[in-house]
N, C-alpha and C positions, 0 to 999 in steps of 0.2 A: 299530569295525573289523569286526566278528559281522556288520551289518549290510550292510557294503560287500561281502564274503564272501558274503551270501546274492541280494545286487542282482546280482553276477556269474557265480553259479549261475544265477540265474530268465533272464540277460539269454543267458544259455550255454540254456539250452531254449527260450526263443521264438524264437532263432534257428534252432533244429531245427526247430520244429516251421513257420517262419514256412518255410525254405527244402523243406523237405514240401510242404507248399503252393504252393509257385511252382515246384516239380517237375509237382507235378499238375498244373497249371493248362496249363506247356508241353503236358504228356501229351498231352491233352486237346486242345489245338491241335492237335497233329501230326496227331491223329484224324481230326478235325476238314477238316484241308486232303489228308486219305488219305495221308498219310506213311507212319501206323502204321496196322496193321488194330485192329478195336476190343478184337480179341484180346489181341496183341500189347502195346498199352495198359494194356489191365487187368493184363498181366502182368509187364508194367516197374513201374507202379504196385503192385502188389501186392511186385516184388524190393526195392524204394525202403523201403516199409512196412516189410517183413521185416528188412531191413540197418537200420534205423533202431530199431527193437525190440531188435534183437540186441544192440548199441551203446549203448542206453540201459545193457541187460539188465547190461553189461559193468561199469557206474557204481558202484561203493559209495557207500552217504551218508557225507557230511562230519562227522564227529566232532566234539564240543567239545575232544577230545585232538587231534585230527586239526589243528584252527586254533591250539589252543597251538602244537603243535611248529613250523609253519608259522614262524610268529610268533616263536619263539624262533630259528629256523632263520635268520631276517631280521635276528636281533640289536638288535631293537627293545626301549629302554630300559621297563624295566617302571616301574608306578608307585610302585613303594617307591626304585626308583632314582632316578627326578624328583624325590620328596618328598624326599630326603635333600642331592641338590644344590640342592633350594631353602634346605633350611637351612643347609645351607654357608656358600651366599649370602650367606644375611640373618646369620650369624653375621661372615663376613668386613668384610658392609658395615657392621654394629655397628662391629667393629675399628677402620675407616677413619674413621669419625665422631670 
């Protein structure tokens, strides 16, 4: 679960940083075709960079406490819970025999 947790963090910043990039890249276009002056450009690009800093800036890291409570918040059976209805289980399916 840690793991899926951490796939969706990295997949949440390549996305930043993928859509950064395809910001610039229009940028650069518009430039390109005199849309924007080259001023103008670097300056949208440089508010884009900024607000994107800022934003990250705003992020705390993910806690190991932080994905317990997540977790516990989801009400997802822990594994001493599972272990105990498997013995149930096998204690009931003894019974039935």
């Amino acid at each position: 679960m840690v793991d899926q947790l951490k796939k969706a963090l990295l997949a949440g910043l390549g996305s930043a940083a993928y859509t950064y990039e395809k910001a610039s890249k229009i940028i650069d276009e518009m430039v390109e075709k005199g849309k924007l002056t080259i001023d103008e450009g670097k300056e949208l690009s440089e508010e884009l960079k900024n607000d994107i800093i800022s934003k990250s800036e705003k992020l705390k890291p993910v806690t190991k406490k932080d994905i317990v409570d997540i977790l516990k918040d989801a009400n997802f059976a822990t594994k001493d819970e599972i272990l105990d209805i498997k013995n149930r289980l096998s204690k009931l399916e003894e019974k039935l025999k």
